[in-house]
GUZAZA-515021 format. One line per field, with one value per residue (C-alpha): residue number from 1; x, y, z. Coordinates in steps of 0.5 Angstrom, whole numbers. Example, Ala and Ser with C-alpha at 12.3 -4.5 7.8 and 13.67 -1.06 7.14 Angstrom:
! residues 2
nr	[1_2]
xx	[25_27]
yy	[-9_-2]
zz	[16_14]
! end
This chain:
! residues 327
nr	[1_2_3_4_5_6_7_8_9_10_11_12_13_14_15_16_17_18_19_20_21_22_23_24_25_26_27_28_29_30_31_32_33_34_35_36_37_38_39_40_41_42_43_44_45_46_47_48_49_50_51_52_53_54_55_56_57_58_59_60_61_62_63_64_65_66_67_68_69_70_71_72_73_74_75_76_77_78_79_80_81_82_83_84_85_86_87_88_89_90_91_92_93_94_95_96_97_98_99_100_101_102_103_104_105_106_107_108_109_110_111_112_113_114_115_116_117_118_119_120_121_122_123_124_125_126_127_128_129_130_131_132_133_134_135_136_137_138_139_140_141_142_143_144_145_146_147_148_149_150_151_152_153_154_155_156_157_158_159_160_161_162_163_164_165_166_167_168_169_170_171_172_173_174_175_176_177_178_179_180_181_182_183_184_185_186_187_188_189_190_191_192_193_194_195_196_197_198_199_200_201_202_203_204_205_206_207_208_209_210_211_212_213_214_215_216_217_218_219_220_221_222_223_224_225_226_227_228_229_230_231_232_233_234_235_236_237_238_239_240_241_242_243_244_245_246_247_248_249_250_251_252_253_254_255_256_257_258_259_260_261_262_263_264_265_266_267_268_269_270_271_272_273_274_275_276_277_278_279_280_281_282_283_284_285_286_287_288_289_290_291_292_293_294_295_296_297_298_299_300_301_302_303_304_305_306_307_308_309_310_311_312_313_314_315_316_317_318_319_320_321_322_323_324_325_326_327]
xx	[262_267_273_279_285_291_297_302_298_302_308_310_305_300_297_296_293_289_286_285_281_276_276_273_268_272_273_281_284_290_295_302_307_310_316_318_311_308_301_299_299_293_287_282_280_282_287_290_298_300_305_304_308_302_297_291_292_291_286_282_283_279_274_272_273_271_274_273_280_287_292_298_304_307_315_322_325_332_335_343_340_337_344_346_342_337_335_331_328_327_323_320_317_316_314_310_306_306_302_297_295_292_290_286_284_282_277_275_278_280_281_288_293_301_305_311_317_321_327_324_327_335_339_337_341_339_332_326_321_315_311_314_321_325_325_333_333_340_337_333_329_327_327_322_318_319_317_311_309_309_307_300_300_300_295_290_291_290_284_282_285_285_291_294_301_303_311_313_318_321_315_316_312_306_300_297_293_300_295_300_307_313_318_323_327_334_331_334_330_332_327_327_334_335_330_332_340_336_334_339_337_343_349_349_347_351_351_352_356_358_362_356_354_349_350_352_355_349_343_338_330_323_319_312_307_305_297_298_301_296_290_292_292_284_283_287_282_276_278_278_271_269_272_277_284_288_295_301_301_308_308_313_312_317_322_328_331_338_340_343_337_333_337_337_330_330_334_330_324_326_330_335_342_344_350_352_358_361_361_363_357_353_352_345_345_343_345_338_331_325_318_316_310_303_299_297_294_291_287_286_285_291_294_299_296_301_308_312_318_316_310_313_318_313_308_314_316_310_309_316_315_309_313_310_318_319_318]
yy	[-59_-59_-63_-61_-65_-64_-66_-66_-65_-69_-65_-58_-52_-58_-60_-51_-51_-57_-54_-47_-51_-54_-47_-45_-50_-55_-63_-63_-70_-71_-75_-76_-81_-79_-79_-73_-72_-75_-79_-75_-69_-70_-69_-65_-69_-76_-79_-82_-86_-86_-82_-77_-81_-87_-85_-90_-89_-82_-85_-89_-82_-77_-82_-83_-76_-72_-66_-59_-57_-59_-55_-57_-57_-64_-64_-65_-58_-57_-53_-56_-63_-60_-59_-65_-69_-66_-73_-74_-67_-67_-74_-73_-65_-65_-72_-72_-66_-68_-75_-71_-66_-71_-74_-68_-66_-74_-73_-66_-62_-56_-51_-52_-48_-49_-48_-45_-42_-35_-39_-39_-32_-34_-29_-22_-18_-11_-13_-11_-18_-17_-22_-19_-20_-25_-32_-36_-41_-42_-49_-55_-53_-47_-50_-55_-51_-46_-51_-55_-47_-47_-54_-51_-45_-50_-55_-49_-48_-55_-56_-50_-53_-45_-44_-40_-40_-37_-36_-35_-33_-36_-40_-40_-40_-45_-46_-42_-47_-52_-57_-57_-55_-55_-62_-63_-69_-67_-60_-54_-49_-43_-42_-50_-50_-43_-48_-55_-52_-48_-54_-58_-62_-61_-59_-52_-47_-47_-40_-42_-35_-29_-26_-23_-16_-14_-11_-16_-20_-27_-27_-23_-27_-25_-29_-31_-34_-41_-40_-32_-37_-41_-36_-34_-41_-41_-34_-37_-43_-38_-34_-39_-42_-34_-35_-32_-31_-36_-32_-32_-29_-28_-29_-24_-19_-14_-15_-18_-20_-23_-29_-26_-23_-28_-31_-26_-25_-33_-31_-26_-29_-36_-32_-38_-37_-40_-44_-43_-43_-40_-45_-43_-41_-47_-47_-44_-40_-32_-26_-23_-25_-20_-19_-12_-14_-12_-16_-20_-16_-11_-17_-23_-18_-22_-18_-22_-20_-25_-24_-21_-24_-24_-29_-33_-35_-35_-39_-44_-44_-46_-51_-54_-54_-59_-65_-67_-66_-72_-77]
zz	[221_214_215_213_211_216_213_218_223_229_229_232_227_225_231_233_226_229_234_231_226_232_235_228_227_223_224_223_220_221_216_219_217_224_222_225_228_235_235_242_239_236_240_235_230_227_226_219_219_212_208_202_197_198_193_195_202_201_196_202_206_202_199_208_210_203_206_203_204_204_210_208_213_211_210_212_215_217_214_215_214_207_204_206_204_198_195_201_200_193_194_200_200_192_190_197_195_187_189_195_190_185_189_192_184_185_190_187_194_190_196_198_203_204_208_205_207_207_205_198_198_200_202_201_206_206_202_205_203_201_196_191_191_187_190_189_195_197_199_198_203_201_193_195_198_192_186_190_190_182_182_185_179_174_178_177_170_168_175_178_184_187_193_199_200_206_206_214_218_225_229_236_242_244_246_251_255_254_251_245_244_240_240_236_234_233_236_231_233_238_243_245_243_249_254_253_255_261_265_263_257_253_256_252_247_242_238_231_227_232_226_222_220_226_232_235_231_230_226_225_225_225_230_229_234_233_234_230_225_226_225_219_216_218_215_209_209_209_203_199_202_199_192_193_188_190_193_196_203_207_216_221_224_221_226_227_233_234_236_242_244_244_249_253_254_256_261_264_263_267_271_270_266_260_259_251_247_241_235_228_222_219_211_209_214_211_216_217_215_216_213_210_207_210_205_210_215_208_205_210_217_220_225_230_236_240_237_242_244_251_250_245_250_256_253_250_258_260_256_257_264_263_263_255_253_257_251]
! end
């Protein structure tokens, strides 16, 4: 089986894309810092401690596994954290990929594909977003992600080093056998964030913005199944294998869900109530994000057979309920 390097593969999408690799017949091995991943999650392939700013130890790695490919999800995301603190994101997600992406031409791994995010769009209400749009991040989240995606074009310029770029949506969800979930620390996203308050984890749901302009006044996001997500990036990973162009793919779904919505389909689910509050807007924060592309489902066949907010929310729930929060 080839191997494909997994950066990031110990935290939340990388060990999903983990396991879909090993479905699909590949050897994933990881490579996490564990900074924000966890070291139980990876259970489809090897393991490798290291960071993506340590070049000999990315060096030691390649040099062991000599992967075919590079998926690359290794990065800090939090949007709030982002504009607080962007030298950790300039450092850490741009340094971080510069360093693994020569060490990767290096090696002579020139099939690679990144994880990239709609924030590289910023705040375009009333625009549908589709590959083409002009990309102005109101963040340094989204503006890392933006430029390790021009750092790939250059790189394939000056070293054939030939690309996808997956700009994706809301994840959410989780591993349908719960081999696998979604576990954050600090947790940022909804659906965790819906659950945790539901079984007491945190006292409440705090609801940040109730003043913008949507029908019910909270934002409005296009969720993703984790293992769709996931199947894409195999899909990507299989476009390059067939000399494919390299190319820039968005996730969603093309609908948008407030965050209202999303709540009360928990509770409805669940069956359990949902103890919230009413907190002000956070900076960074746009009022709708929703893909309008078809790109994906037109070139790779992707189709996101999962990305019902009823099964996001169940498959996350099932997963809850494990116990593997309990860390």
């Amino acid at each position: 089986m080839k191997n494909v390097l997994v950066t990031g593969g110990a935290g939340y999408i990388g060990s999903h894309a983990c396991k879909a690799l090993r479905t699909a017949g590949y050897t994933p091995v990881t490579y996490d810092n564990l900074s924000t991943g966890w070291q139980d999650a990876v259970k489809f392939g090897p393991f490798e401690q290291g960071d993506l700013r340590d070049r000999e130890r990315l060096n030691q790695v390649f040099a062991a596994y000599q992967p075919a490919a590079v998926l690359h999800f290794g990065a800090l995301s939090q949007v709030g954290e982002s504009i607080r603190e962007p030298g950790r994101y300039w450092d850490n997600n741009v340094t971080g990929s510069l360093v693994l992406i020569q060490a990767a031409v290096s090696a002579g791994c020139l099939d690679f594909v990144f994880s990239s995010t709609c924030a590289t769009y910023g705040d375009q209400d009333n625009v549908v977003l589709d590959e083409t749009c002009h990309q102005a991040p109101i963040n340094s989240y989204g503006a890392s992600k933006r430029a390790i995606e021009d750092m790939l074009r250059d790189f394939e310029i000056a070293n054939g080093l030939r690309h996808v770029i997956f700009r994706y949506f809301n994840v959410a969800g989780a591993d349908p056998d719960a081999e696998v979930g979604e576990f954050h620390q600090p947790e940022t996203h909804l659906v965790p964030l819906i659950l945790d308050a539901i079984d007491g984890r945190r006292d409440a749901l705090t609801i940040f913005g109730t003043d913008y302009d949507t029908p019910d006044g909270t934002c409005i996001r296009d969720y993703v199944h984790v293992m769709d997500l996931v199947d894409a990036h195999v899909l990507g990973l299989r476009w390059l294998e067939d000399g494919k162009p390299s190319e820039v793919f968005n996730l969603g779904t093309g609908s948008g869900f407030t965050v209202r919505e999303v709540i009360d389909r928990s509770r409805v689910i669940t069956n359990r109530e949902v103890p919230m509050i009413e907190g002000a807007r956070r900076p960074g924060d746009c009022t709708k994000l929703v893909s309008g592309s078809t790109k994906a489902e037109a070139q790779l066949g992707w189709t996101p057979q999962r990305s019902t907010l009823d099964r996001m929310i169940e498959d996350a729930w099932r997963w809850h309920q494990t116990g593997a929060y309990d860390r």
